[in-house]
NUVO-797231 format. One line per field, with one value per residue (C-alpha): y negated, z, x negated; residue in one letter; residue number from 1. Coordinates in nm, 3 decimals, always signed. Each point is the difference from the previous one (the first is absolute). Layout:
REM NUVO-797231
Y: c(Y:...)
Z: c(Z:...)
X: c(X:...)
r: c(A:...)
k: c(NUM:...)
END
This chain:
REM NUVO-797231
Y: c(+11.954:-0.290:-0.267:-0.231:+0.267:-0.139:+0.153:-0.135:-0.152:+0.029:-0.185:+0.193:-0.197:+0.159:-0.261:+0.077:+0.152:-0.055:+0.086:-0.277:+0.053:-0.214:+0.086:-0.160:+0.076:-0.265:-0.179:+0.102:+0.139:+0.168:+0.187:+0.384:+0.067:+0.233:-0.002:+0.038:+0.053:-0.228:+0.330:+0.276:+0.385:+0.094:+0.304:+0.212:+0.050:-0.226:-0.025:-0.225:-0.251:+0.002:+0.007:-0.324:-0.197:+0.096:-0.239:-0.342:-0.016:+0.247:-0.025:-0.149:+0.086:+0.284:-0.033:+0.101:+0.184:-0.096:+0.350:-0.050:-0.032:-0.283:+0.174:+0.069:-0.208:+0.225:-0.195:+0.182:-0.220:-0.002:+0.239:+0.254:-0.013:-0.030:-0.155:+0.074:-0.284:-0.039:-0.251:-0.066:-0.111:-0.009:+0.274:+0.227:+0.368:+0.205:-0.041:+0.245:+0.020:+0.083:+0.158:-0.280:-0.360:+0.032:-0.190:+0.058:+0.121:+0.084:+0.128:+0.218:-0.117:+0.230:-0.191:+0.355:-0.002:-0.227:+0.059:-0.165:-0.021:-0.049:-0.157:+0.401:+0.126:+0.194:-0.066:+0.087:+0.025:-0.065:-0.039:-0.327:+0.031:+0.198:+0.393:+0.255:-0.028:+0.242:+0.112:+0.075:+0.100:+0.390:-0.100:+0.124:-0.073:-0.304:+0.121:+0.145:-0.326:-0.176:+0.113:-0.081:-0.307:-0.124:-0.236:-0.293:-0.119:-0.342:+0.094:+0.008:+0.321:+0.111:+0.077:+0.305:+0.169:+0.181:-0.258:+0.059:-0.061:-0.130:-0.167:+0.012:-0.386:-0.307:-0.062:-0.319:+0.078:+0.257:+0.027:+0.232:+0.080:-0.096:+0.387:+0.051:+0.252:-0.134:-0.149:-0.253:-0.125:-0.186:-0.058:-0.168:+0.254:-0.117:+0.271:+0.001:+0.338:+0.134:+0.281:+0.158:-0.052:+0.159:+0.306:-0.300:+0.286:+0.035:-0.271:-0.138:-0.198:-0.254:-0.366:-0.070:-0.277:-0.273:-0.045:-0.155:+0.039:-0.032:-0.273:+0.098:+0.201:-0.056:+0.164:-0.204:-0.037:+0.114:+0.248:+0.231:+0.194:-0.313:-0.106:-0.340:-0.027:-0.262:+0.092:-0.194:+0.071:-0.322:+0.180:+0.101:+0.340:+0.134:+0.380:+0.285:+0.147:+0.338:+0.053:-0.168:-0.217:-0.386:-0.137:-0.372:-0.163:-0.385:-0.160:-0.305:-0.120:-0.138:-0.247:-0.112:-0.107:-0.441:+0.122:+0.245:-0.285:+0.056:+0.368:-0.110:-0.208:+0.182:+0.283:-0.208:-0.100:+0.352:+0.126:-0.334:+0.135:+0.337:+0.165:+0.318:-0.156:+0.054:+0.364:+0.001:-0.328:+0.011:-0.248:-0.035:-0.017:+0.263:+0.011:-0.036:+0.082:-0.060:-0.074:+0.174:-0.093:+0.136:-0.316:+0.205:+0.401:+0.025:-0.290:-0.053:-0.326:+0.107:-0.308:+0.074:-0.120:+0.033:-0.017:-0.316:-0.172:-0.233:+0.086:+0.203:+0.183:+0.040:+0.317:+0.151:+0.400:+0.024:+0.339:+0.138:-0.269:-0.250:-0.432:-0.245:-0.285:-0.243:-0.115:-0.261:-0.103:-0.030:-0.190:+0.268:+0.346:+0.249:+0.260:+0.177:-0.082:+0.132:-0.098:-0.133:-0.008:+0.044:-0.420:-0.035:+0.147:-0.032:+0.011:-0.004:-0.236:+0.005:-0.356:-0.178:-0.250:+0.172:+0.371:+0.100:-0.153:+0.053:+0.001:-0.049:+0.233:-0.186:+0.070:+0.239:-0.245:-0.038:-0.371:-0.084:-0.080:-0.314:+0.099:+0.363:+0.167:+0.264:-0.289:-0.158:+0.310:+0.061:-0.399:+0.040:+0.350:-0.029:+0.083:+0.352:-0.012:-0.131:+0.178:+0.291:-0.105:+0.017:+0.378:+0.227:+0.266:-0.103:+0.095:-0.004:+0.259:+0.240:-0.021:+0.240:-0.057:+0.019:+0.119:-0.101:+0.376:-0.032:-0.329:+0.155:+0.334:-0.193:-0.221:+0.337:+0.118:-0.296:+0.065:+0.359:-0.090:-0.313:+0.236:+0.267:-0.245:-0.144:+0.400:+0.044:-0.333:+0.111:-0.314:+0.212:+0.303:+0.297:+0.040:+0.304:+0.241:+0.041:+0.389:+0.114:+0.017:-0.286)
Z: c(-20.648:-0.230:-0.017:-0.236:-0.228:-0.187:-0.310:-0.195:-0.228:+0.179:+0.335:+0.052:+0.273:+0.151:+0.035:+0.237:-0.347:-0.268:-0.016:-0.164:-0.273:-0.049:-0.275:+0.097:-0.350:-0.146:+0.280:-0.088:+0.223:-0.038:+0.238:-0.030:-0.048:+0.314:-0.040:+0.355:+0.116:+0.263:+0.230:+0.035:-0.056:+0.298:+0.199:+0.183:+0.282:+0.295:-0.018:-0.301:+0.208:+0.217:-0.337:-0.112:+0.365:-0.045:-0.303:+0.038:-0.291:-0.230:-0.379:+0.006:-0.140:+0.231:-0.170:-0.317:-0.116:-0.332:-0.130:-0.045:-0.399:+0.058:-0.246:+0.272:+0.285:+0.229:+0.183:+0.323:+0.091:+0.267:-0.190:-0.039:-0.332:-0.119:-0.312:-0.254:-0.220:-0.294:+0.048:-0.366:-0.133:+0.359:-0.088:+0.260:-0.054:+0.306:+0.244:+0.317:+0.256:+0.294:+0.325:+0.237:-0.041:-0.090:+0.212:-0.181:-0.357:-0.091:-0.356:-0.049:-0.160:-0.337:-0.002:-0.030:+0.329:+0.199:+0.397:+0.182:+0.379:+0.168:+0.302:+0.082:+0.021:-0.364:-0.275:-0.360:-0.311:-0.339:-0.361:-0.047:-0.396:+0.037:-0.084:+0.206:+0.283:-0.096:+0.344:+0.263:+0.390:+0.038:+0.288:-0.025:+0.361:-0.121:-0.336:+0.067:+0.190:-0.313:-0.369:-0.293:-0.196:-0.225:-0.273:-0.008:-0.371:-0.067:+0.157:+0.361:+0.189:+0.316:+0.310:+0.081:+0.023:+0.317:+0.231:-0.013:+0.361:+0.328:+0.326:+0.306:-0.011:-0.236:-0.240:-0.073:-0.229:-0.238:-0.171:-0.259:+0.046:-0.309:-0.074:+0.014:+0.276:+0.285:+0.087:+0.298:+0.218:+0.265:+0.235:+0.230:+0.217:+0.086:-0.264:-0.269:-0.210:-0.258:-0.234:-0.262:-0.399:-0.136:+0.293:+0.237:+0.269:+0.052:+0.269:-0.045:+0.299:+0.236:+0.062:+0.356:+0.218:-0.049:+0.300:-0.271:-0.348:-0.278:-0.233:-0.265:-0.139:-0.300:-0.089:-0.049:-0.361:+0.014:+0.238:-0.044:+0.304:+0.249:+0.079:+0.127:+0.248:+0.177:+0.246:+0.237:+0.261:-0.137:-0.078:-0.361:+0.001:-0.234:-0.091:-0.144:-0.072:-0.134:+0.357:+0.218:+0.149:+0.084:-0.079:+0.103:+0.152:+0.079:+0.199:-0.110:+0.341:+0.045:-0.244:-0.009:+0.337:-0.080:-0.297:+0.236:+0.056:-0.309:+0.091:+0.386:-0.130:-0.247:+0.244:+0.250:-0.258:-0.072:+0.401:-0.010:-0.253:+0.097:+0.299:-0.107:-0.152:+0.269:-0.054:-0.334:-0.009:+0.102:+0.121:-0.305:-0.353:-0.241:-0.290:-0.303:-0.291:-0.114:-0.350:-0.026:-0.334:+0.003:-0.015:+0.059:-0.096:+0.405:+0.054:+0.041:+0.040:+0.186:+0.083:+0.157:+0.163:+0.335:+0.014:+0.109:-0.009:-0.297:-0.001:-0.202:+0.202:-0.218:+0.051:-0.130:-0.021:-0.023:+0.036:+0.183:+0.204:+0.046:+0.030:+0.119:-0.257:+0.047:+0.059:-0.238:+0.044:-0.223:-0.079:-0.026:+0.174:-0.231:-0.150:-0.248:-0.173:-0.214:-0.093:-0.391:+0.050:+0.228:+0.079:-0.067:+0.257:-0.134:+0.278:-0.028:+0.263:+0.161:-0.156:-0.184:-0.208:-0.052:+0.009:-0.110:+0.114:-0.068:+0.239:-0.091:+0.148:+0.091:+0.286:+0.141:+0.006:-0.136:-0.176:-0.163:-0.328:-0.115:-0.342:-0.203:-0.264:+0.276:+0.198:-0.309:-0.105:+0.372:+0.013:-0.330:+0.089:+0.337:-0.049:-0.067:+0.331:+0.230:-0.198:+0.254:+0.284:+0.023:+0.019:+0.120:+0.307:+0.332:+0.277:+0.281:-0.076:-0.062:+0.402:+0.190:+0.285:+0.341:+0.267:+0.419:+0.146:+0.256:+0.175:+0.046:+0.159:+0.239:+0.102:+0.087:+0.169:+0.231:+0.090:+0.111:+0.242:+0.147:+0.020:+0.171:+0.249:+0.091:+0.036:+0.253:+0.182:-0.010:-0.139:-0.263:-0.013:-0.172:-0.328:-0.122:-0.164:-0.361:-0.101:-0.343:-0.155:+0.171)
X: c(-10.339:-0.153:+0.265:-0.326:-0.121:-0.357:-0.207:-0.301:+0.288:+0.324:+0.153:+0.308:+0.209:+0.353:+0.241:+0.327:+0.185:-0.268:-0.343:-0.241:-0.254:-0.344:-0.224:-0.355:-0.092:+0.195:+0.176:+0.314:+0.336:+0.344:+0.226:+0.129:+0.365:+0.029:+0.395:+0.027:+0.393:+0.175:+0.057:-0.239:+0.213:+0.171:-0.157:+0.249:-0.320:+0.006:-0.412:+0.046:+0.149:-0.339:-0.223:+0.117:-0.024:-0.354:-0.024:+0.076:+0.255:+0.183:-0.006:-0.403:-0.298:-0.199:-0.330:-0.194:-0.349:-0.208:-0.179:-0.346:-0.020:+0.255:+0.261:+0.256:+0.155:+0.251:+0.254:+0.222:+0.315:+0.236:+0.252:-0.183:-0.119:-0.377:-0.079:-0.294:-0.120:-0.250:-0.230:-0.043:+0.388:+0.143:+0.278:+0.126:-0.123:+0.143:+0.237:-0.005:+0.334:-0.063:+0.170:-0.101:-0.159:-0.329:-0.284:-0.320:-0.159:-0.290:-0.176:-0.281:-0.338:+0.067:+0.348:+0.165:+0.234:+0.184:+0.098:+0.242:+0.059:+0.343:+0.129:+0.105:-0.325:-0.059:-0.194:+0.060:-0.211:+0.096:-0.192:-0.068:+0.043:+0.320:+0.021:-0.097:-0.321:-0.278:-0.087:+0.273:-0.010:-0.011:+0.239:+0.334:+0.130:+0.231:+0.086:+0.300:+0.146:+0.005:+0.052:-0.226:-0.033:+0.250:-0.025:+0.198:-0.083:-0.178:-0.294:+0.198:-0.054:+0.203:-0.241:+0.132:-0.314:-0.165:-0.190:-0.375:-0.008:+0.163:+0.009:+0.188:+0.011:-0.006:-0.249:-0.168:-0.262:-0.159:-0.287:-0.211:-0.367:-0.241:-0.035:+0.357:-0.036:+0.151:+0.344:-0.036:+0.300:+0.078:+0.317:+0.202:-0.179:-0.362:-0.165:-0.133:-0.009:-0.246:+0.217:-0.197:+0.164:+0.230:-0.016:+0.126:+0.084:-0.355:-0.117:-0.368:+0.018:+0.157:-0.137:+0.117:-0.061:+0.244:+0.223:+0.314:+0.106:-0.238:+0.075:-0.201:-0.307:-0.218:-0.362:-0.299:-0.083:-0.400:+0.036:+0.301:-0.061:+0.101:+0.380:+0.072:+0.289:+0.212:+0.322:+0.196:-0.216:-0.229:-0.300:-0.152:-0.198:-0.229:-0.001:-0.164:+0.369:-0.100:-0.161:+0.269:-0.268:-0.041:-0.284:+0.080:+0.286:+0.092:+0.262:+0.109:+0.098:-0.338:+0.025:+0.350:+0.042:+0.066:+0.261:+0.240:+0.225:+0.153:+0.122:+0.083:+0.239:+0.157:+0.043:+0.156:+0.250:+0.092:+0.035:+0.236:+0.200:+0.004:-0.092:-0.089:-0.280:-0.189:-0.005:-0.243:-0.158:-0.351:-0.237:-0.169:+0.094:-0.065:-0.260:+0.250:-0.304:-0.292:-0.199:-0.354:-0.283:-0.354:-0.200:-0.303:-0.144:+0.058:+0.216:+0.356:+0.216:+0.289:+0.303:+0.309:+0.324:+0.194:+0.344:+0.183:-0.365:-0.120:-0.328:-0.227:-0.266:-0.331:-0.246:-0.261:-0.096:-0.351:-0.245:+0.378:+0.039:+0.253:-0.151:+0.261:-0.069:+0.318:+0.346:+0.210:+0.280:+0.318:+0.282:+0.238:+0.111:-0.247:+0.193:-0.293:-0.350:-0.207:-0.415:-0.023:-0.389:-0.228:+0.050:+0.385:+0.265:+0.392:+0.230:+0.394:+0.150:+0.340:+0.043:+0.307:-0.243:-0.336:+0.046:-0.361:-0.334:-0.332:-0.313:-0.382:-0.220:-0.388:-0.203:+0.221:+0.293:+0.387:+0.015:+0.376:-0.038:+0.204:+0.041:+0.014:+0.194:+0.173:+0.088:+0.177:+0.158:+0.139:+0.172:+0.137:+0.186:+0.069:+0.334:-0.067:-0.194:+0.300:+0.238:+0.159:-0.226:-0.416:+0.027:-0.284:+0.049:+0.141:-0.272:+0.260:+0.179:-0.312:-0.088:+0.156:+0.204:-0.106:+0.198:-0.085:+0.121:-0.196:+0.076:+0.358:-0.154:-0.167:+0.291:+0.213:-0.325:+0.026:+0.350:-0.045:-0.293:+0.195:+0.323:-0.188:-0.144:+0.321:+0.128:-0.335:+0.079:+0.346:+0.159:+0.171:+0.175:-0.196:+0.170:+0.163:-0.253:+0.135:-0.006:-0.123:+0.360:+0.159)
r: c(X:X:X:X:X:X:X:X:X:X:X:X:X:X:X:X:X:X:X:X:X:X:X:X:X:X:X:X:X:X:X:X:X:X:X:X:X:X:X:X:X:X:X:X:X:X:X:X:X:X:X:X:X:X:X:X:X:X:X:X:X:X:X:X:X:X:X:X:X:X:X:X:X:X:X:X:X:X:X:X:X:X:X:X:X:X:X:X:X:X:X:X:X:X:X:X:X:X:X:X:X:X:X:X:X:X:X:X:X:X:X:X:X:X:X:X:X:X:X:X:X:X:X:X:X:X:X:X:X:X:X:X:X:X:X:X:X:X:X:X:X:X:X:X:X:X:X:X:X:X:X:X:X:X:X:X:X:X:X:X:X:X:X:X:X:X:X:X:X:X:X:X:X:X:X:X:X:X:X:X:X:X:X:X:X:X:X:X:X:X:X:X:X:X:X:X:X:X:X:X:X:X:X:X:X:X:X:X:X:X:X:X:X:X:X:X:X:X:X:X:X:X:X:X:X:X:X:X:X:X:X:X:X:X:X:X:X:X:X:X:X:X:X:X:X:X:X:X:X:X:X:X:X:X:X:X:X:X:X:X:X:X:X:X:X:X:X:X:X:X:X:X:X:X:X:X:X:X:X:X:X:X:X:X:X:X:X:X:X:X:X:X:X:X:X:X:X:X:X:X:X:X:X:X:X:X:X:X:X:X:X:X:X:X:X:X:X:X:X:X:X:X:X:X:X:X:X:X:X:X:X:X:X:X:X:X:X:X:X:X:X:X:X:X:X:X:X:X:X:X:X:X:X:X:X:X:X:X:X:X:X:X:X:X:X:X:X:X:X:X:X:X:X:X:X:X:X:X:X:X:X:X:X:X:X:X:X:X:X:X:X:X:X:X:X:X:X:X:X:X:X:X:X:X:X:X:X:X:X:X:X:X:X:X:X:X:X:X:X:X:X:X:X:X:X:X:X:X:X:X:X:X:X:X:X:X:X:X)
k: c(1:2:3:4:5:6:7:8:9:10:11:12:13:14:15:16:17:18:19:20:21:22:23:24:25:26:27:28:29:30:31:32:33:34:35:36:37:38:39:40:41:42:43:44:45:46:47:48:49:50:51:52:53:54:55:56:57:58:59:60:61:62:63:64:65:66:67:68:69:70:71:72:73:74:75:76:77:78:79:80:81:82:83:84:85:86:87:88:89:90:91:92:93:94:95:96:97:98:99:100:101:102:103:104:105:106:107:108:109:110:111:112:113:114:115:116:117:118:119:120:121:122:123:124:125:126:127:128:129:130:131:132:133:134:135:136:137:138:139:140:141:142:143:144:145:146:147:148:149:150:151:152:153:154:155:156:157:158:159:160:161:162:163:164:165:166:167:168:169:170:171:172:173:174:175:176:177:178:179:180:181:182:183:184:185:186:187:188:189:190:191:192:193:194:195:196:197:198:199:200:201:202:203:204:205:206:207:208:209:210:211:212:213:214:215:216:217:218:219:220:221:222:223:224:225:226:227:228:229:230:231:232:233:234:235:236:237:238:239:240:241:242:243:244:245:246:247:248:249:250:251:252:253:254:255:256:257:258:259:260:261:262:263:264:265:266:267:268:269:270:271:272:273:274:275:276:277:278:279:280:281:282:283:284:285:286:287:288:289:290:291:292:293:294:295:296:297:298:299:300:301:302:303:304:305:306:307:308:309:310:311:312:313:314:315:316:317:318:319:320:321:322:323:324:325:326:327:328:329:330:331:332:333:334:335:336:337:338:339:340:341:342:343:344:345:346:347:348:349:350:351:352:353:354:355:356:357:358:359:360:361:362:363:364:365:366:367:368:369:370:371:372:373:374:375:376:377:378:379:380:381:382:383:384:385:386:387:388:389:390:391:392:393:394:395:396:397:398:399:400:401:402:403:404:405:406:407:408:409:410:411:412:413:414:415:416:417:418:419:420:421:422:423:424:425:426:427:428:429:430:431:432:433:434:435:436:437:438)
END
């Protein structure tokens, strides 16, 4: 769910209702026209209620894919709607309506198809060009829930069309394998699933191991056979999806101990607020994403973010392995970031006067850089950054509650043993016996 989308030519930055263009090629920028309504349509189902707490804000930017020949950016948005844009004149080709807010795209390496997760658990494919898609599922269990596409004219198509596939909870990512044989999801749920494309019925595998929802997924560029993982649960996990197996895992806890402060203190201000806060909050914060370049034929850099924590934890995957290398610190709550080159990370702050900032990368450590053209670009448009709020998905509401059963069973435990005592010693009368219908 790339919020900083990055190219050999393109930075592709979603703002709260905007997304942001840089062209490296010739230093230039401009903003899309997303024409994004004041109030998302009105669902007569009480889940869409619980779809948009999951988001921080309604009416924002979800997130946005560049194909690999750079002539298409796809943008999802709050209202259900995903957007298809050349790359060469910056005109809108397609836009898809959904059923429910969309929460991740992703396009296949031919550029032919399109797939979108939602908050409900389905994902849909659609031609990225428009038309018709030249391979469809076999699969007709959902066909008859839904009727066909129709066109709406202008290039805007209804999504009416059978889900490829579906969970029993939330998605929060999808992506496409490099052969375009495999779907891979994950959920709300702790799993991640491997679906073979377009027969999505048929199950390759699951990836399971992550004790809380996985944040997101994305396959290593040199070896498309390994997954990279991160979840709530604070660890990153390395996998050989079409097996189901992990092949490394790493738990950030062990390096993040002088910076958990941050996430103590926001969580006390939440119990303080509410006390049923206590329910889902854990004791450590989440692992909200992660950017991954191939600096190497075997080597991966691999930065990512905890929520509530402004940090950026630095790793490196090398022969499957996973090498602490640093911590830096930030100035502001992260919210996304993406690697421009193997030397240059771009991170997205939750920050009122410098939105964007820019690390150097040298001997395996994060230095700010004072000066850039993406720090520039972010200062002269924050607006479009604080505009609607900073955006991106709330973690606390994808924890699930916990409930202390037990605590009351042993309570009323305790009271039958003292009352029967007091019966024995005779200090009490021995009450009635109560009969099966009384």
């Amino acid at each position: 769910m790339g919020r900083i989308e990055t190219s050999q030519n393109l930075v592709v930055i979603c703002c709260s209702k905007t997304v942001l263009v840089y062209d490296r090629r010739n230093d230039a920028s401009s903003t899309l026209n997303l024409d994004i309504p004041e109030t998302p349509v009105e669902s007569n189902k009480a889940t869409d209620s619980d779809e948009a707490t999951a988001q921080g804000s309604k009416n924002q930017v979800v997130c946005a894919r560049i194909s690999d020949d750079e002539k298409y950016l796809a943008v999802a948005c709050e209202p259900k709607t995903v957007t298809v844009w050349c790359t060469q004149s910056w005109s809108l080709q397609h836009t898809h309506n959904l059923v429910k807010r969309p929460v991740s795209v992703d396009i296949s390496i031919d550029s032919k198809v399109i797939l979108v997760a939602d908050k409900t658990g389905d994902v849909y494919h659609f031609p990225l060009k428009g038309g018709e898609l030249e391979v469809t599922s076999v699969c007709h269990d959902k066909q008859e829930m839904s009727p066909e596409s129709e066109s709406q004219g202008n290039g805007e198509e209804k999504s009416n069309v059978p889900a490829l596939l579906g969970h029993l909870s939330m998605l929060l990512d999808v992506v496409i394998s490099q052969d375009s044989r495999f779907v891979i999801t994950c959920d709300r749920d702790e799993k991640i699933r491997v679906s073979h494309y377009p027969n999505s019925y048929n199950i390759q595998s699951f990836c399971l191991g992550h004790r809380e929802f996985v944040t997101q997924i994305d396959l290593l560029p040199n070896h498309s056979n390994l997954l990279l993982s991160c979840s709530g649960d604070g660890t990153l996990r390395l996998w050989e999806y079409e097996k189901g197996l992990c092949v490394a895992v790493i738990d950030t806890r062990e390096h993040t101990s002088p910076i958990l402060h941050h996430f103590t203190k926001y969580s006390e201000e939440r119990i303080k607020q509410s006390a049923e806060a206590t329910r889902y909050l854990p004791d450590y914060p989440p692992l909200r994403c992660f950017a991954l370049y191939p600096c190497a034929e075997d080597e991966y850099l691999v930065a990512t973010v905890l929520d509530k924590i402004p940090s950026v934890l630095l790793y490196k995957i090398m022969d499957r392995k996973f090498n602490y290398l640093s911590t830096t610190s930030l100035e502001g709550l992260p919210l996304a970031l993406s690697w421009l080159n193997s030397e240059t990370l771009l991170v997205q702050e939750e920050s009122e006067e410098q939105p964007l900032s820019v690390y150097h990368c040298e001997a395996d450590r994060l230095s700010r850089l004072k000066e850039h053209s993406l720090i520039s670009l972010g200062v002269n448009h924050k607006h479009l950054f604080s505009e609607g709020g900073p955006g991106g998905v709330n973690m606390d509401i994808l924890y699930k509650q916990r409930y202390d059963n037990v605590a009351e069973y042993l309570k009323k435990k305790e009271e039958r043993i003292a009352l029967a005592k007091a019966v024995e010693a005779g200090l009490v009368p021995q009450p009635p016996k109560k009969g099966r219908w009384e």
